[in-house]
DOKOL-58684 format. One record per residue (C-alpha): residue in three letters; x, y, z. Coordinates in pm, whole numbers, plus 50000, padded with zeros to 5 digits. Layout:
<recs>
REC/ALA/X/Y/Z;
...
</recs>
This chain:
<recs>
REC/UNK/72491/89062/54707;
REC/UNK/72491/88801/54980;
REC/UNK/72172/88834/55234;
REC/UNK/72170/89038/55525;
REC/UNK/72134/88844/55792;
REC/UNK/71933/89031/56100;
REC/UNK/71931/88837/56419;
REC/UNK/71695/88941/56714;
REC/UNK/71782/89071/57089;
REC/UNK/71851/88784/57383;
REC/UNK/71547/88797/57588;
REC/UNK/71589/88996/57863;
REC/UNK/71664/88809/58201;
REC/UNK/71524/88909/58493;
REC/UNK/71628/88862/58825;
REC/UNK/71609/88623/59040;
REC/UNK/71405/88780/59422;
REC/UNK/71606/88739/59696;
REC/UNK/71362/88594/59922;
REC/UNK/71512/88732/60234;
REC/UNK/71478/89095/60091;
REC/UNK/71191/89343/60225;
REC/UNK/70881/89344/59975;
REC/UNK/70764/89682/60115;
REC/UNK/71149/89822/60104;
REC/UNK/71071/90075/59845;
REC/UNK/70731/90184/59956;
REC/UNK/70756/90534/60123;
REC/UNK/70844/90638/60466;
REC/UNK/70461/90746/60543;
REC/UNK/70347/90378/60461;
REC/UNK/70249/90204/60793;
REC/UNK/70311/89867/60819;
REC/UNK/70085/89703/61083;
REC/UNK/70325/89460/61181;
REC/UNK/70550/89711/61360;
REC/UNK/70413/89926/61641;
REC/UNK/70249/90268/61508;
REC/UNK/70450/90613/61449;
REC/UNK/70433/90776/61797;
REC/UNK/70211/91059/61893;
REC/UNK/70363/91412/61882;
REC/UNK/70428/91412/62235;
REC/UNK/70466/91084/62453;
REC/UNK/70439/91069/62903;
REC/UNK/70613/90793/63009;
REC/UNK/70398/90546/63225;
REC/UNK/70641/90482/63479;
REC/UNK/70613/90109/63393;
REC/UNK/70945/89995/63186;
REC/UNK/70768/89700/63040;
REC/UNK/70451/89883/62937;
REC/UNK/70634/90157/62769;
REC/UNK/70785/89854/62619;
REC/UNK/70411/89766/62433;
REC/UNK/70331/90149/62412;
REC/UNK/70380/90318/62079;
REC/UNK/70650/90600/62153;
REC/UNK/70726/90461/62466;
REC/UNK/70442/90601/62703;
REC/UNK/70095/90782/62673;
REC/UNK/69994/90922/62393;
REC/UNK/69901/91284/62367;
REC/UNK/69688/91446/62127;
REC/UNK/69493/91099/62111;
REC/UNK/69219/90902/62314;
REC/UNK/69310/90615/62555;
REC/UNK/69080/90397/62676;
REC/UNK/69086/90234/63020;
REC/UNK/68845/89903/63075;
REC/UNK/68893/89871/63457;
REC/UNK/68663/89695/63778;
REC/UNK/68397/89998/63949;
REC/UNK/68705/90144/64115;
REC/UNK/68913/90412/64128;
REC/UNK/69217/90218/64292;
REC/UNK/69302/89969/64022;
REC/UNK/69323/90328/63782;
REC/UNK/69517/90525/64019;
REC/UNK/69786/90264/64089;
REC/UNK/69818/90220/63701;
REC/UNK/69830/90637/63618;
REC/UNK/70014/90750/63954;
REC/UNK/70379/90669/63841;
REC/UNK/70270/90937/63513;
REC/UNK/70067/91169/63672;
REC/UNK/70390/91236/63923;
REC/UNK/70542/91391/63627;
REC/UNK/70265/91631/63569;
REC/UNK/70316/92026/63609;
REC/UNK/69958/92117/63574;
REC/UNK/69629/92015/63734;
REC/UNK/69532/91655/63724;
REC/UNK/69106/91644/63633;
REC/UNK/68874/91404/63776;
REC/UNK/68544/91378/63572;
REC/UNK/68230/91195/63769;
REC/UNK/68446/90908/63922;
REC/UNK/68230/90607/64097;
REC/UNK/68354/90727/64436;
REC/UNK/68475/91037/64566;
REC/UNK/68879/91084/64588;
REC/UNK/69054/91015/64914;
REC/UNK/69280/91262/64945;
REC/UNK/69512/91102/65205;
REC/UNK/69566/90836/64973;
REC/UNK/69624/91048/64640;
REC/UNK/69861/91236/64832;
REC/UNK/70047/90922/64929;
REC/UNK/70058/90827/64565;
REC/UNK/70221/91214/64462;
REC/UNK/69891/91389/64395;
REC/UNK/69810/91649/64626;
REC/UNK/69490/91768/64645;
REC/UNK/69595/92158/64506;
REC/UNK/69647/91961/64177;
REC/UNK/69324/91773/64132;
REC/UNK/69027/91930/63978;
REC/UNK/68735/91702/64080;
REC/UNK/68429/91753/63850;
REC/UNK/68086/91546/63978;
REC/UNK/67840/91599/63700;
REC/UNK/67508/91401/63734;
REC/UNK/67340/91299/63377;
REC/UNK/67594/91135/63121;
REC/UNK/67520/91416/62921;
REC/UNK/67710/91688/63162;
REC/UNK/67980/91456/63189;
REC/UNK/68016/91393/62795;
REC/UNK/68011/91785/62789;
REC/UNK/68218/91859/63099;
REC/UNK/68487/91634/62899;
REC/UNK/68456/91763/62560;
REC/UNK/68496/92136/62780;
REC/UNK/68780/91992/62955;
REC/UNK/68959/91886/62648;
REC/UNK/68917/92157/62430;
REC/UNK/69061/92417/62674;
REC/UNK/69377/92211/62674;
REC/UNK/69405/92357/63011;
REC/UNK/69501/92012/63213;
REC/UNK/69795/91791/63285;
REC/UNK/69549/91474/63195;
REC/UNK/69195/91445/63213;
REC/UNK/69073/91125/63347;
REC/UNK/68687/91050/63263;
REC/UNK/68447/90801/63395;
REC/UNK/68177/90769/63087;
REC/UNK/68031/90410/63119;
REC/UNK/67758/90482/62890;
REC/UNK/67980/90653/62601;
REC/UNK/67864/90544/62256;
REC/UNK/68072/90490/61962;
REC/UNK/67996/90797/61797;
REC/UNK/68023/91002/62139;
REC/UNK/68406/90840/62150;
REC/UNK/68480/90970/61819;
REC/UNK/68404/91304/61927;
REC/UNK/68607/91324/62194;
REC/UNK/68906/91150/61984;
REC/UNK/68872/91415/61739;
REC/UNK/68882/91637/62025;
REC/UNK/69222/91485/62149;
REC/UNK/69402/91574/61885;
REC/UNK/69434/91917/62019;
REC/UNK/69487/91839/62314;
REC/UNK/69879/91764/62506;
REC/UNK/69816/91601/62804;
REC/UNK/69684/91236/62765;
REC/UNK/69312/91212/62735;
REC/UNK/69224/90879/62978;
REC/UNK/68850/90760/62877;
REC/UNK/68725/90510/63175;
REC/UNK/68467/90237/63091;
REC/UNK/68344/89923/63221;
REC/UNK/68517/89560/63153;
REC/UNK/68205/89451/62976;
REC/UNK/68260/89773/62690;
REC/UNK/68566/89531/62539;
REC/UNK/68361/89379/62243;
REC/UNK/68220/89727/62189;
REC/UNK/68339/89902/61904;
REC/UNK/68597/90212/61995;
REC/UNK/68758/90475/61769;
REC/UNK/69011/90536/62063;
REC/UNK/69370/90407/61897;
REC/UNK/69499/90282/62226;
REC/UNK/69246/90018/62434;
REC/UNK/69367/89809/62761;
REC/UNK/69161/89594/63023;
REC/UNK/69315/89632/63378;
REC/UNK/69223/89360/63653;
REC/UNK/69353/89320/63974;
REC/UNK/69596/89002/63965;
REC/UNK/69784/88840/64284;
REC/UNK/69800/89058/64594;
REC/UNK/69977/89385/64503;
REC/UNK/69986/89296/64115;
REC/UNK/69824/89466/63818;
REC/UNK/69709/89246/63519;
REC/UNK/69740/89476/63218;
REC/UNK/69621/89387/62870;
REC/UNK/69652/89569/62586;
REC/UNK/69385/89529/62351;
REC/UNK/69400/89737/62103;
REC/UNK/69709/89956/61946;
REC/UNK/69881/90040/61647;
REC/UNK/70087/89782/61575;
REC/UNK/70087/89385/61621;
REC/UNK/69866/89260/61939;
REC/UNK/70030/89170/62220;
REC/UNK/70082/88843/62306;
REC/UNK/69998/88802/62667;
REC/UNK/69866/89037/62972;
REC/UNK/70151/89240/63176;
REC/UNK/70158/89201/63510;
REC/UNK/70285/89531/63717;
REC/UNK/70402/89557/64095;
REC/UNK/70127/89757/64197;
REC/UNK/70143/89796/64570;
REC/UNK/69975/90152/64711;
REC/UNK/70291/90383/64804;
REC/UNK/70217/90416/65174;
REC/UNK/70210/90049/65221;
REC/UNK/70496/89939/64989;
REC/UNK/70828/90098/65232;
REC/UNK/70640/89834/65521;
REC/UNK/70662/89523/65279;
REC/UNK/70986/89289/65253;
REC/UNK/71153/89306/64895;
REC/UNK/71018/88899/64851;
REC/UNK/70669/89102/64839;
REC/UNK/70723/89395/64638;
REC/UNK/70771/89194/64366;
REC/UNK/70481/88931/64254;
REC/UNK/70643/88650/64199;
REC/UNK/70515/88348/63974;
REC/UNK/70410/88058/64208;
REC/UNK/70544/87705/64082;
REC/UNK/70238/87441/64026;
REC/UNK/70243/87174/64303;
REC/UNK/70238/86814/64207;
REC/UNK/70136/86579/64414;
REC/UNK/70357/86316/64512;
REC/UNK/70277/85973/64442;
REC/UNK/70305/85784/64757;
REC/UNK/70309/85403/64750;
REC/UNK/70101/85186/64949;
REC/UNK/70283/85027/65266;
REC/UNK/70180/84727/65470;
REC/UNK/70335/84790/65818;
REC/UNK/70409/84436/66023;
REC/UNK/70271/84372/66330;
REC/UNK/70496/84441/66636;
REC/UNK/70688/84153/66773;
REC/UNK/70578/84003/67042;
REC/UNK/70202/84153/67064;
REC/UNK/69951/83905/67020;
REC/UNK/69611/84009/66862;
REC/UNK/69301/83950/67102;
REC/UNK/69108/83735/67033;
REC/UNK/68739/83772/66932;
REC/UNK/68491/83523/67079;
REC/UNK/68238/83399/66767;
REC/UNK/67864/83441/66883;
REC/UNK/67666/83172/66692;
REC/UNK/67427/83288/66478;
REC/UNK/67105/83169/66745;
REC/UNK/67085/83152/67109;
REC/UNK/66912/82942/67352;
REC/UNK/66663/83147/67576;
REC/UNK/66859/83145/67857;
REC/UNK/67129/83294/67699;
REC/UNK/67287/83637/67728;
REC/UNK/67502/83837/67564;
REC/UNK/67714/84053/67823;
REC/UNK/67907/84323/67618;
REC/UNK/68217/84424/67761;
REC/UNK/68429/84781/67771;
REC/UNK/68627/84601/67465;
REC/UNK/68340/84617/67166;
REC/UNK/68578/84368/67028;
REC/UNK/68511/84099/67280;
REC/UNK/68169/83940/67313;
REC/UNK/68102/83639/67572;
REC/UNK/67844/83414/67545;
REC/UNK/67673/83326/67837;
</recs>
């Protein structure tokens, strides 16, 4: 009986990865990837500004979440920035402890009359922490805008937590130098005022990849931008100016125009000399 002869499997093969394939393709659809801007909130407010809902996750403010506002001791820079949204807004628009009190002329102006702004002026930071976290929790408001400069970390995360039940946007206002503090609030941005009737927008913090450079918005206050010709209603970029580099050029002396002549006055004089100085300082006689 001849030998059986048994001979093993081929090695399996495997495939070759297509390196222009997505290594996360198979990972599920709750997975965020932080290279793509975050899943937006449940409900969204436009801005009003095309090219920051362009940065914004969703496409405007967030609701049921925290935003945080880094801007100068004003109220203008913030009310050119939130105007275009709070437009939009059905119910009451609240003010908590800004740095100066509202001018209603010019809120009106910008599409806030004054029957739609609740203006709260607590004193200590801890009646305006509480004022907020009141504010927030009756879900009662269109947007609350609050000025807490002196928020800590662990006071933001309250009122984050808050947000969450909470549908209008909830707009946190701190000073510029707050930026290297640490912030639970999911959406940060640093507003200065840029060129004359320009906002400089940065956002710097959201969920999603960091934007690359600062937006800058046609800001200009609504009563004064009908007045302005359309070359100012939009900034414009302003080229840099070199210098021209202008050579060096000897110009001949006029025909027929002698120079005049400069009588030498030797270096020592006899006693009875003297010098009698002319109109001309460029003639000197000796005498």
């Amino acid at each position: 009986m001849d030998a059986l002869a048994f001979s093993s499997p081929p090695p399996a093969v495997e495939p070759t990865p297509d390196p222009t394939a997505d290594p996360l393709a198979g990972w599920p659809a709750g997975v965020w990837r932080a290279d793509r801007l975050g899943v937006a909130a449940p409900r969204v407010w436009p801005s009003g500004w095309p090219a920051l809902d362009a940065v914004l996750p969703g496409g405007g403010w967030p609701g049921h979440a925290l935003t945080e506002l880094l801007a100068p001791h004003s109220t203008a820079v913030l009310a050119r920035l939130l105007a275009p949204c709070w437009r939009g807004l059905r119910r009451p628009l609240a003010f908590v402890a800004p740095p100066h009190p509202p001018h209603a002329p010019g809120l009106c102006a910008e599409g806030l009359p004054p029957a739609r702004l609740l203006w709260l002026a607590p004193h200590t930071p801890a009646e305006r922490l509480w004022t907020t976290e009141q504010l927030i929790r009756a879900n009662a408001c269109g947007a609350v805008i609050a000025w807490l400069p002196q928020a800590s970390a662990a006071q933001l995360r309250r009122l984050q937590v808050l947000a969450a039940g909470c549908e209008g946007p909830v707009f946190v206002c701190r000073p510029l130098t707050a930026q290297h503090d640490a912030s639970p609030a999911p959406l940060r941005l640093r507003l200065r005022a840029a060129e004359p009737g320009a906002l400089s927008v940065e956002v710097l913090k959201r969920p999603g990849p960091p934007v690359a450079a600062p937006l800058r918005l046609a800001a200009w206050p609504a009563a004064l931008a009908p007045l302005l010709p359309a070359r100012l209603r939009t900034p414009a970029v302003m080229p840099a100016v070199v210098p021209a580099v202008v050579s060096p050029t000897v110009s001949p002396p006029a025909p027929n125009r002698r120079p005049t002549p400069v009588a030498a006055v030797p270096a020592e004089l006899p006693d009875h000399a003297a010098v009698v100085r002319p109109a001309n300082p460029r003639v000197a006689v000796a005498g």
